[in-house]
C-alpha positions in Angstrom: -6.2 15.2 -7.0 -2.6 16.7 -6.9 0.7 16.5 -5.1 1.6 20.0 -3.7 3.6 20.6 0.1 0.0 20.7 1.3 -0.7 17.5 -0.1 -3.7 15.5 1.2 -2.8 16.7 4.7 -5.6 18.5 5.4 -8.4 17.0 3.4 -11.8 16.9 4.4 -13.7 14.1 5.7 -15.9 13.4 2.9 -13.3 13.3 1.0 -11.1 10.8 3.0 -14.5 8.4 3.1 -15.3 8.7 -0.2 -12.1 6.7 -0.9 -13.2 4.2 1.5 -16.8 3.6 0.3 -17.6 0.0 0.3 -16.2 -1.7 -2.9 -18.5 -4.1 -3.4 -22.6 -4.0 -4.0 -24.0 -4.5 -0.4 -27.5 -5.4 -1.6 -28.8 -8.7 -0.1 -28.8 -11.4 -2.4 -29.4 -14.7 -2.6 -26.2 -16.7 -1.9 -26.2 -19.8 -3.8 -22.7 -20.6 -6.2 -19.5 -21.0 -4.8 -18.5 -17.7 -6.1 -21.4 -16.2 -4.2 -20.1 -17.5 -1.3 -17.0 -16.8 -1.4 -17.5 -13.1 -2.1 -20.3 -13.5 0.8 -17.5 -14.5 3.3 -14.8 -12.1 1.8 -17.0 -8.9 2.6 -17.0 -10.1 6.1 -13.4 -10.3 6.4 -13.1 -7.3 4.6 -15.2 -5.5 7.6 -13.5 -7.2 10.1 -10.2 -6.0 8.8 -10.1 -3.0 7.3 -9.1 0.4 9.7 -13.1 2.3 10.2 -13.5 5.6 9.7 -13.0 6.5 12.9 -9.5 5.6 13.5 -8.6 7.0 10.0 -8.9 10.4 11.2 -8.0 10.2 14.8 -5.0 9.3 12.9 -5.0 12.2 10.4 -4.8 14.7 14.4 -1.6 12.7 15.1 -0.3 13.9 12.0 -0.7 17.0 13.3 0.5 16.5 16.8 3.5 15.4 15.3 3.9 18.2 12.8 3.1 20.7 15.9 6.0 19.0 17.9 9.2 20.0 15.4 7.9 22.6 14.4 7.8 24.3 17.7 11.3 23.3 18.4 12.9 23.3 14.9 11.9 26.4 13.7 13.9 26.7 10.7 12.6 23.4 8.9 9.1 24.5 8.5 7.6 20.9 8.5 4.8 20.4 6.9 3.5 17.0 7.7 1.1 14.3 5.4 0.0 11.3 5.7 0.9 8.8 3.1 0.7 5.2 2.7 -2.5 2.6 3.2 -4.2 5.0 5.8 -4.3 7.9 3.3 -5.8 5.9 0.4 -7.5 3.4 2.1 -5.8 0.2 2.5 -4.6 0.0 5.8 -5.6 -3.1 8.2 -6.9 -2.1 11.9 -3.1 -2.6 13.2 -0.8 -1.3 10.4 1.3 1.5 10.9 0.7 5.1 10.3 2.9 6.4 7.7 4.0 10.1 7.7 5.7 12.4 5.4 7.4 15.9 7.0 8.4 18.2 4.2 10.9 21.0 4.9 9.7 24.1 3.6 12.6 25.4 4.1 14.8 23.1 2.1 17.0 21.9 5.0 18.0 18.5 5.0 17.7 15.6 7.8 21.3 14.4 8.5 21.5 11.4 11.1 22.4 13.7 14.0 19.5 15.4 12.9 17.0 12.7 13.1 18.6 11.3 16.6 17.9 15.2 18.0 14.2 14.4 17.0 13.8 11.3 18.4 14.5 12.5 21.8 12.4 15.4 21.4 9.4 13.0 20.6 10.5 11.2 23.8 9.7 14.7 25.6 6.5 15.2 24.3 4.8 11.5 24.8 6.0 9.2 22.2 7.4 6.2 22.5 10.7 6.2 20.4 11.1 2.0 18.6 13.8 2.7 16.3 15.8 5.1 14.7 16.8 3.6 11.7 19.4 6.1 9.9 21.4 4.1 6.8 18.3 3.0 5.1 17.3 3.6 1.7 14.4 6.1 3.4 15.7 6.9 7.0 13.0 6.5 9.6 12.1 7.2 13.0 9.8 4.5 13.8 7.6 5.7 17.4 4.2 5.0 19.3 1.9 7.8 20.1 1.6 7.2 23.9 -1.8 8.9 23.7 -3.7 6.8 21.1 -1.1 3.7 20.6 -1.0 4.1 17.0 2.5 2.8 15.3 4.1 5.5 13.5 6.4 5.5 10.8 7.9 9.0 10.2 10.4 9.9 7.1 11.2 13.0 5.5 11.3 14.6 2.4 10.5 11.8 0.4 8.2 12.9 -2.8 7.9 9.1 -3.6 5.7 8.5 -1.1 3.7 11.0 -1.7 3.5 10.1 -5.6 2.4 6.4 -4.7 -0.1 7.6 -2.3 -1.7 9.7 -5.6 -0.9 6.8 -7.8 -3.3 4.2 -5.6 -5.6 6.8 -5.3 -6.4 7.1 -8.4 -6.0 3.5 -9.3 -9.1 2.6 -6.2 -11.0 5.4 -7.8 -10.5 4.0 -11.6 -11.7 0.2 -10.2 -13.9 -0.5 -7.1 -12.6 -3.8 -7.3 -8.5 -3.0 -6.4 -9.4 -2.3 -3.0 -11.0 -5.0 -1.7 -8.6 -7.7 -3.2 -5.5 -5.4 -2.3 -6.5 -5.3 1.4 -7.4 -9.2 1.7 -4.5 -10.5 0.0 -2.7 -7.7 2.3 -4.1 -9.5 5.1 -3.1 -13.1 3.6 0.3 -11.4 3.2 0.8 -10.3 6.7 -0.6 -13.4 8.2 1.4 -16.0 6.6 4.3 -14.2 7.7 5.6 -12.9 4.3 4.9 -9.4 4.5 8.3 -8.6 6.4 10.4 -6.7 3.8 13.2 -5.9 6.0 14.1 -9.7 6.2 13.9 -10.3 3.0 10.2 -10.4 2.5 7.4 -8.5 0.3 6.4 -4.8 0.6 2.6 -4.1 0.6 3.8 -1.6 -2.4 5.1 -4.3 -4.2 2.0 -6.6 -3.6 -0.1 -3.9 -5.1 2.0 -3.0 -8.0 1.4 -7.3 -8.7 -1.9 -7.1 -8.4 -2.0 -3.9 -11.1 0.3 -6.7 -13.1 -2.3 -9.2 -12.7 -5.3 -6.7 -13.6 -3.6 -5.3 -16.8 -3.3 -8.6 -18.3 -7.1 -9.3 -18.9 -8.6 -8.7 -21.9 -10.2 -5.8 -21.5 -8.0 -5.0 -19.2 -9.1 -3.7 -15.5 -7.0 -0.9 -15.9 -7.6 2.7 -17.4 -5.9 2.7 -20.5 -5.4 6.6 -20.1 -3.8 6.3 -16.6 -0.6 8.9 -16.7 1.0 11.3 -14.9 0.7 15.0 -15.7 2.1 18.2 -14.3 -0.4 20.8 -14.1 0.3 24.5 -14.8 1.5 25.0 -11.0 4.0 22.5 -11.8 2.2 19.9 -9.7 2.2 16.5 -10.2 -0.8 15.1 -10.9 -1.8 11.1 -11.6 -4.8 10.8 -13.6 -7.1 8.3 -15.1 -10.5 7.7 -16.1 -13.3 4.8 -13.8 -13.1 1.4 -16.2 -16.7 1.1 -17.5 -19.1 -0.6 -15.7 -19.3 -3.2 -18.5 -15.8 -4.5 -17.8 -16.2 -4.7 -14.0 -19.2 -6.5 -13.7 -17.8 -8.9 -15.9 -15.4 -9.9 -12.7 -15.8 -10.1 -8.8 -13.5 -9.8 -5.9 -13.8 -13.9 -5.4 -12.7 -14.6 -9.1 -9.6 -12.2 -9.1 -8.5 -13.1 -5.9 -8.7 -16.9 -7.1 -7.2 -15.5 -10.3 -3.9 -13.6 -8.6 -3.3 -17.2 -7.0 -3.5 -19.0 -10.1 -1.9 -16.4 -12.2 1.1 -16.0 -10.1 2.0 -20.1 -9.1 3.0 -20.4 -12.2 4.7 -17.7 -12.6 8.5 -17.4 -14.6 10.0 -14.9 -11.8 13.3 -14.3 -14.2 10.8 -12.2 -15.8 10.2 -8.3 -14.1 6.8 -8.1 -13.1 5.3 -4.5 -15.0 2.0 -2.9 -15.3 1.2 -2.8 -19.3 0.5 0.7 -19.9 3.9 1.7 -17.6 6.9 -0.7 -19.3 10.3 0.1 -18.8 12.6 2.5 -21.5 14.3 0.0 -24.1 17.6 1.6 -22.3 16.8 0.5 -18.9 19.4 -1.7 -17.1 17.9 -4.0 -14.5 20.1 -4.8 -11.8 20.0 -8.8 -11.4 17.6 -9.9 -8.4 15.9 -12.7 -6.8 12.5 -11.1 -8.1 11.8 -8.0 -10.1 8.5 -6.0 -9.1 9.0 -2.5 -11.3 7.9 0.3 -9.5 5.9 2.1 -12.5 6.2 5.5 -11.0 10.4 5.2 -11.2 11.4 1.8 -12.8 13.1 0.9 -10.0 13.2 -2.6 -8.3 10.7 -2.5 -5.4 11.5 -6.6 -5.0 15.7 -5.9 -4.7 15.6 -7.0 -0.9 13.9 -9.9 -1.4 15.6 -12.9 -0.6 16.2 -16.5 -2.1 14.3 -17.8 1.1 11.7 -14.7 0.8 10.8 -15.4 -2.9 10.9 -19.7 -1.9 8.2 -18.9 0.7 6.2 -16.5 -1.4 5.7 -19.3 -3.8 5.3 -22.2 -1.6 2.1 -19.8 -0.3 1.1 -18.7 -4.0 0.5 -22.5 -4.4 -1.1 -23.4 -1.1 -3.7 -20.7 -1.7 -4.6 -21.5 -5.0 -4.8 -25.5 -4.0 -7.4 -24.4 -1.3 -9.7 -22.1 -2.9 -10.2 -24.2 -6.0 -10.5 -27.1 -3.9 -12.2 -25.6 -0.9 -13.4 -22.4 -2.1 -12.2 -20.7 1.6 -10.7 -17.7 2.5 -10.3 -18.3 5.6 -8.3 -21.7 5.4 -5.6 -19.4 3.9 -5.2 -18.0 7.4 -4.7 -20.9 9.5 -1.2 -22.3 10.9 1.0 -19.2 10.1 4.5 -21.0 9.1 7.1 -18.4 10.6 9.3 -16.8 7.7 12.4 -18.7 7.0 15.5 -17.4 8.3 
């Protein structure tokens, strides 16, 4: 796999799916330890979940109505359009948004004027504009698809999200077990209210880049030791990494390390920056002070800065909750009850 203005944008279905093959063994077995049933009842939530097939690549031809749209009324960008995010490497729940990337070929920039002129073109042409939010970090124009009702995040020439869509690409393809346990504790994220980033909560990015934290510190670790980044001779950039042996994963399931984040991360000292082994910081890096610190591996920075004191209190009042009911009541679905609303 490798980054290029093309991107993933056109891929082909087999390939999309192969990403989205079931991560876990689906033969029948008998269910008779804990463990067994909670991976039994994880798989079902899992199903019940995750976005199908389907829906992945009716969302894939919004892309490209979307792409059609400026570019036949802002000639001079050349937008090229990708989708990015959970629904391009397989981690998106049946009603998360659909994140996509437009690339100026051109070079031209998208100025706040700019991005107001497109949001009332995509009122012409049967969307439904939310917000247009213009002094972010990442400007967006956040919309609804009138046609199919999918959420739509649009940004614009923004390489990092393409370089984190390659980077948990190739992590899901290195370990069948990161998807499953990124999606659930996704869901356990988003239902308890605490995956709300822009009032002071945690990114799904930054959730993921904890779990990596979490799988790098077994022994072996469940991560490729060779994961890097590489620039091929077309000067793209390419993440690469070979699967963990089968040896190592069997030796874990998606009930232990989903008991095992919860435990891991209770206890966790969070004046210390949360990194992925094989990806620590330069000795020369200055870390701005913050609630938490979640590094992002593939630029150091802080994916954790927003976070807030009452954020970070209510992550960890959860952290503990979940652990105290699936040692004690070995249920998934107890995690999901009685959403306590985010504190203000």
């Amino acid at each position: 796999m490798s980054l290029s203005n093309d991107g993933r944008r056109m891929r082909g279905m087999s390939d999309r799916r192969m990403k989205r093959d079931k991560p876990y063994n689906k033969r029948r077995k008998q269910v008779n330890s804990p463990e067994d049933i909670l991976n039994d009842q994880l798989e079902k939530i899992f199903e019940s979940v995750i976005l199908p097939d389907e829906l992945v690549d009716m969302r894939y031809e919004v892309m490209q109505r979307v792409e059609q749209v400026l570019n036949q009324n802002y000639v001079d960008f050349h937008f090229r359009a990708q989708v990015y995010g959970s629904t391009d490497y397989g981690l998106c729940l049946k009603d998360g948004d659909l994140d996509i990337c437009c690339t100026s070929q051109s070079g031209r920039q998208v100025n706040a004027i700019v991005l107001e002129s497109f949001a009332e073109c995509f009122k012409r042409n049967n969307f439904e504009i939310k917000n247009v939010i213009e002094k972010a970090k990442v400007p967006i124009i956040k919309m609804i698809d009138l046609g199919t009702k999918v959420s739509i995040d649009l940004s614009f020439n923004q390489p990092v999200a393409q370089i984190h869509s390659e980077f948990f690409s190739t992590m899901i393809h290195c370990n069948k077990h990161f998807r499953i346990v990124a999606v659930l504790l996704k869901y356990w994220l988003k239902t308890r209210n605490l995956n709300c980033p822009f009032k002071g909560g945690l990114s799904s990015a930054a959730l993921c880049f904890m779990i990596l934290h979490y799988f790098s510190s077994f022994e072996p670790p469940l991560f490729p030791s060779d994961f890097r980044c590489a620039m091929d001779r077309w000067l793209r950039l390419r993440i690469l990494g070979s699967k963990i042996p089968t040896q190592i994963i069997i030796q874990h399931t998606p009930a232990s390390l989903i008991k095992g984040f919860f435990n891991y991360f209770k206890n966790y000292d969070w004046n210390e920056p949360i990194t992925i082994k094989y990806f620590g910081p330069p000795d020369e890096l200055f870390i701005i002070p913050a609630v938490m610190t979640v590094l992002d591996p593939t630029s150091f920075e802080n994916c954790t800065k927003g976070v807030s004191m009452d954020g970070l209190k209510a992550l960890k009042m959860e952290l503990t909750r979940a652990s105290k009911i699936l040692n004690e009541e070995n249920d998934f679905n107890r995690l999901l009850e009685k959403p306590v609303p985010f504190p203000e």
